[in-house]
Every structure is written in structure tokens, then in C-alpha cells.
C-alpha positions as CSV (number, residue, x, y, z in Angstrom):
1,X,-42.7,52.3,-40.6
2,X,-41.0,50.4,-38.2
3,X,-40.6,46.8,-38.4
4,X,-42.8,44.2,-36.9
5,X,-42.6,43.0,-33.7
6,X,-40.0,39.8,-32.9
7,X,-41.8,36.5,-31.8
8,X,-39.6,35.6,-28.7
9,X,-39.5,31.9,-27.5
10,X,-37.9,30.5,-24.8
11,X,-34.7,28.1,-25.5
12,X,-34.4,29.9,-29.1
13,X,-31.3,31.4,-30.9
14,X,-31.3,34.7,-32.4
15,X,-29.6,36.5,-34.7
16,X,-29.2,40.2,-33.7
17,X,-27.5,42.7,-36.0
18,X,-26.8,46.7,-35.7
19,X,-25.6,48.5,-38.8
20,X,-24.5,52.8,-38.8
21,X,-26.7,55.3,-40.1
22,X,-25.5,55.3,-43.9
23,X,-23.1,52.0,-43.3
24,X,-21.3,54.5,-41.4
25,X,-18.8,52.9,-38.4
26,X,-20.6,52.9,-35.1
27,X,-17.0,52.5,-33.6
28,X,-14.6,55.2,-33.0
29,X,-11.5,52.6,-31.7
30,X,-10.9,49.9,-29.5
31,X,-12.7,51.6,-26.3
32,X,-15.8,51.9,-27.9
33,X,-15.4,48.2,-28.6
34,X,-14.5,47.3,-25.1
35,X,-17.7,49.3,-23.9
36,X,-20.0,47.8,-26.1
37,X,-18.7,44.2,-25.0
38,X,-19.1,45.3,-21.5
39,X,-23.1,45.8,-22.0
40,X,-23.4,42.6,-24.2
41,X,-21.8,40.8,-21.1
42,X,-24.8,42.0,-19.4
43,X,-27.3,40.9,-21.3
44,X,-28.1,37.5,-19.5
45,X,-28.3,39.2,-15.8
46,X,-30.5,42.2,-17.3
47,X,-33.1,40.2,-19.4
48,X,-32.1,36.4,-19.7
49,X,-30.0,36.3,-22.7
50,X,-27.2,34.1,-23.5
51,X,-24.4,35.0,-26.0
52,X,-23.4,32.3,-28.0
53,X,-21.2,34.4,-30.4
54,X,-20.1,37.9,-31.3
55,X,-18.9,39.3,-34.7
56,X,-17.6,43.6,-34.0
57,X,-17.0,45.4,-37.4
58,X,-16.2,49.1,-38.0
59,X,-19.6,49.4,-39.5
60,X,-21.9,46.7,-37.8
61,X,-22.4,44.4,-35.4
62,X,-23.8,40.3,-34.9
63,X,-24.4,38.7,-31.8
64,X,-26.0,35.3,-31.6
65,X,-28.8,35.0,-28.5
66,X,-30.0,32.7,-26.7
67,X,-33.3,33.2,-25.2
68,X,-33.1,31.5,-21.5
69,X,-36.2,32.9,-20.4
70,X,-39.1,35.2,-21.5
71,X,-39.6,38.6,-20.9
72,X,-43.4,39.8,-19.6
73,X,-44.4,40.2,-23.3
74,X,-46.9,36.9,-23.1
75,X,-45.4,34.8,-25.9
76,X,-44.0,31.2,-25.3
């Protein structure tokens, strides 16, 4: 079961995490890094999301959000 859905208000931070399948790495070397930063940096054109900070491990991954606007999903 998947989890529920996240309550998204405008002007709020959020923590964001990814982990591999198994706590395997999700990060073969430094270009898969550089390609992942490259779609995090657009975030805020594509939906209206600030990155306030950025944590890459071998495993995982945390970015902080900020929510600058809301998408069409209703909630304030």
C-alpha cells in the first residue's frame, strides 16, 4: 500500500528523501550525480519549488523544498 497523500502548502519547507531498492546506491559515479543535480535545478521553473539544501549519498538522497506556489491539487 502506498503511502498517503502529502498535504502541500504554499510558503512551506519540505523534506524530500529517496533511498535504493534494498539500501542499494542509486549512484553509479560522479555523472550520475551531476545529472541528478541538473533535474533538481529544475525543479522551481517545472513546478514552483525552491531548494534550500541538498545532501547526495551513495545510497540516498535529501533535498529541502520550498513550496513557492501550489500545484492544481486544491490544497492551500
Amino acid at each position: 500500500m502506498g503511502r498517503p497523500l502529502r498535504l502541500e502548502v504554499k510558503g512551506c519547507w519540505y523534506h524530500v528523501t529517496g533511498r535504493g531498492n534494498e539500501r542499494k546506491d542509486i549512484f553509479r559515479d560522479d555523472q550520475d550525480r551531476k545529472s541528478f543535480l541538473a533535474l533538481v535545478g529544475k525543479l522551481e521553473e517545472r513546478f514552483g519549488v525552491r531548494v534550500g539544501a541538498y545532501v547526495l549519498m551513495n545510497n540516498h538522497y535529501h533535498l529541502l523544498l520550498w513550496l513557492k506556489e501550489l500545484n492544481n491539487s486544491g490544497n492551500q
